[in-house]
C-alpha positions in Angstrom: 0.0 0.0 0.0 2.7 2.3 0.6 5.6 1.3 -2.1 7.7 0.5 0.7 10.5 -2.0 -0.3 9.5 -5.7 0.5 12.3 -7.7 2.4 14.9 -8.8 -0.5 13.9 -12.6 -0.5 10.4 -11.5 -2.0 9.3 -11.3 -5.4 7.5 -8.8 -7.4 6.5 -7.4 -3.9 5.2 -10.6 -2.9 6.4 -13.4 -0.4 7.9 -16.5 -1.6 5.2 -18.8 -3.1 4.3 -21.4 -0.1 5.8 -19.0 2.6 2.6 -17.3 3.2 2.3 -18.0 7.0 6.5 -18.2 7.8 7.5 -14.8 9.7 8.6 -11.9 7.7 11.8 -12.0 7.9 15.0 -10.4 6.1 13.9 -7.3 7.5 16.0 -4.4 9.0 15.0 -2.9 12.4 14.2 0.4 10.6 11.6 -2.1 8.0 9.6 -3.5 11.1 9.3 -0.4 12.6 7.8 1.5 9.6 5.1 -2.0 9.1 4.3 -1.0 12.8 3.6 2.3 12.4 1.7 1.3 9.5 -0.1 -1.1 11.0 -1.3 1.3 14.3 0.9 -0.5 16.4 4.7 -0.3 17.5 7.6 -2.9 18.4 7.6 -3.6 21.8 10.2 -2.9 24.4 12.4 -5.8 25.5 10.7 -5.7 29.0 7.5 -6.4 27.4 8.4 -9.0 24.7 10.3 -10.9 28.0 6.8 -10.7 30.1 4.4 -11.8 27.0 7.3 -14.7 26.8 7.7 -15.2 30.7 4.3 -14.3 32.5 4.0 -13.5 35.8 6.0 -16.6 37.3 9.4 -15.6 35.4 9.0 -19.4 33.7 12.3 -20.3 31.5 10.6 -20.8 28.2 6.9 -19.8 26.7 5.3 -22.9 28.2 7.1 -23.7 31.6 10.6 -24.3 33.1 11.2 -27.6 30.9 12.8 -27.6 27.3 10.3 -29.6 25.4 11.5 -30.1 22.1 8.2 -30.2 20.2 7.2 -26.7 21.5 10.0 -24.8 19.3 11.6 -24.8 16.0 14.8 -24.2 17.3 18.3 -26.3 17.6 18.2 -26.6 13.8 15.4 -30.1 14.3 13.8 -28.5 11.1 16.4 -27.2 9.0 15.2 -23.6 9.0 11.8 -21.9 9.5 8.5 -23.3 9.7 4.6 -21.5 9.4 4.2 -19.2 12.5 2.1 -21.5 15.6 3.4 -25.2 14.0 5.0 -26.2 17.3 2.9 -26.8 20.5 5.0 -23.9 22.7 2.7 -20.8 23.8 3.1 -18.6 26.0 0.4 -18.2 29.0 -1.1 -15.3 26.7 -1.4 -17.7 23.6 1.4 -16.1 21.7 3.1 -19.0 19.6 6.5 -18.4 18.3 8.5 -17.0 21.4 11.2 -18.8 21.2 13.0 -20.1 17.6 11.9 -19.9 14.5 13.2 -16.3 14.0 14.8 -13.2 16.0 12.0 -10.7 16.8 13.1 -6.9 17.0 12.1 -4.9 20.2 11.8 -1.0 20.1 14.9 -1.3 22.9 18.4 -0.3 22.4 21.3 -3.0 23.1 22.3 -1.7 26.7 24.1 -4.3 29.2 22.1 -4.8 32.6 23.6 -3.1 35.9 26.7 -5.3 36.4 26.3 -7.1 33.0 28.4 -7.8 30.7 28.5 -5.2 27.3 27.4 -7.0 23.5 30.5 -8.0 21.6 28.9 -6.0 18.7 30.7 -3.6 16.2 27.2 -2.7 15.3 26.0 0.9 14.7 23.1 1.8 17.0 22.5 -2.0 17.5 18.5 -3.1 19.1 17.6 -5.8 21.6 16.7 -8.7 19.8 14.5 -11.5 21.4 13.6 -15.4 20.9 16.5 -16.7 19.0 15.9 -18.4 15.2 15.5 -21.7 14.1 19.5 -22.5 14.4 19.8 -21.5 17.9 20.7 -24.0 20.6 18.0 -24.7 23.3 20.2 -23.3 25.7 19.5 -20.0 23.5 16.1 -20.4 23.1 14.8 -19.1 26.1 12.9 -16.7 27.5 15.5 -14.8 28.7 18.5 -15.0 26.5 19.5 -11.6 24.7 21.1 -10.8 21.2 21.5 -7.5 20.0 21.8 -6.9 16.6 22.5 -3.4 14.4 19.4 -1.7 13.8 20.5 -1.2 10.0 23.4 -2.0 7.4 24.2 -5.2 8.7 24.9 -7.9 6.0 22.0 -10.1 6.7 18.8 -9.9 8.1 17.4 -13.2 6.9 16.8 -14.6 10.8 15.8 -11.3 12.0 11.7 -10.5 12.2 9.2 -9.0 14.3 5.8 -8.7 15.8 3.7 -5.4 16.8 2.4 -4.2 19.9 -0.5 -2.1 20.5 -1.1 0.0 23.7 -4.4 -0.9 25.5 -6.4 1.9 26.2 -6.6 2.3 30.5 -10.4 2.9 29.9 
């Protein structure tokens, strides 16, 4: 609708045929931003991507404290990604896809926690990225884990997506 570039994997402005319900990936921080504003919505902040991943009792992945292999595409089982919501894993606020599968940008700038240790990133203004991808180990694919990753001119994006978030009114 508004001429914006597709991701470079796309063709004629459309998605790869039989990739119709795979994330959008491929896509700069700058890209998934703009579809937000688009969209009404925004990329959420790293503290709320960790607490629609966590819930209230801090759990270690999307469905509890255990790594159950059928509940992410992650540890390369499938090769690369799969259509969003194919593995059992959801969070306690139904959101599929949490962990694996692919990055997901937050709005969040790549800051080390009090006492933390700083990204080894030459990145320019590099984001909080959440979830880990398909290839990530389970040990990676938590809740909790923490990439960063530039927010643009990096030389690929192709494991790097996103979802929106949308304010709720406090009427």
């Amino acid at each position: 609708e508004t001429n914006y570039n597709p991701p470079p994997s796309w063709k004629d402005k459309d998605f790869p045929n039989g990739q119709a319900k795979y994330p959008v990936t491929g896509v700069n921080w700058d890209d998934a931003k703009s579809f937000a504003n688009w969209a009404e919505k925004r990329l959420p902040t790293e503290e709320e991507w960790e607490f629609a991943a966590r819930s209230k009792d801090n759990r270690l992945y999307p469905w509890g404290n255990e790594w159950k292999a059928d509940s992410a595409n992650a540890g390369n089982k499938n090769k690369g990604m799969i259509e969003v919501a194919s593995t059992e894993g959801r969070s306690p606020f139904g959101l599929y896809d949490m962990v694996g599968n692919a990055w997901e940008w937050t709005s969040s700038d790549a800051k080390p926690y009090p006492d933390g240790k700083d990204f080894s990133t030459e990145s320019k203004n590099p984001k909080i990225i959440r979830g880990g991808f398909w290839g990530s180990p389970k040990e990676n694919a938590t809740a909790t884990f923490r990439g960063a990753w530039g927010a643009r001119n990096e030389q690929d994006y192709g494991n790097t997506g996103f979802r929106c978030a949308k304010s709720i009114s406090p009427n």
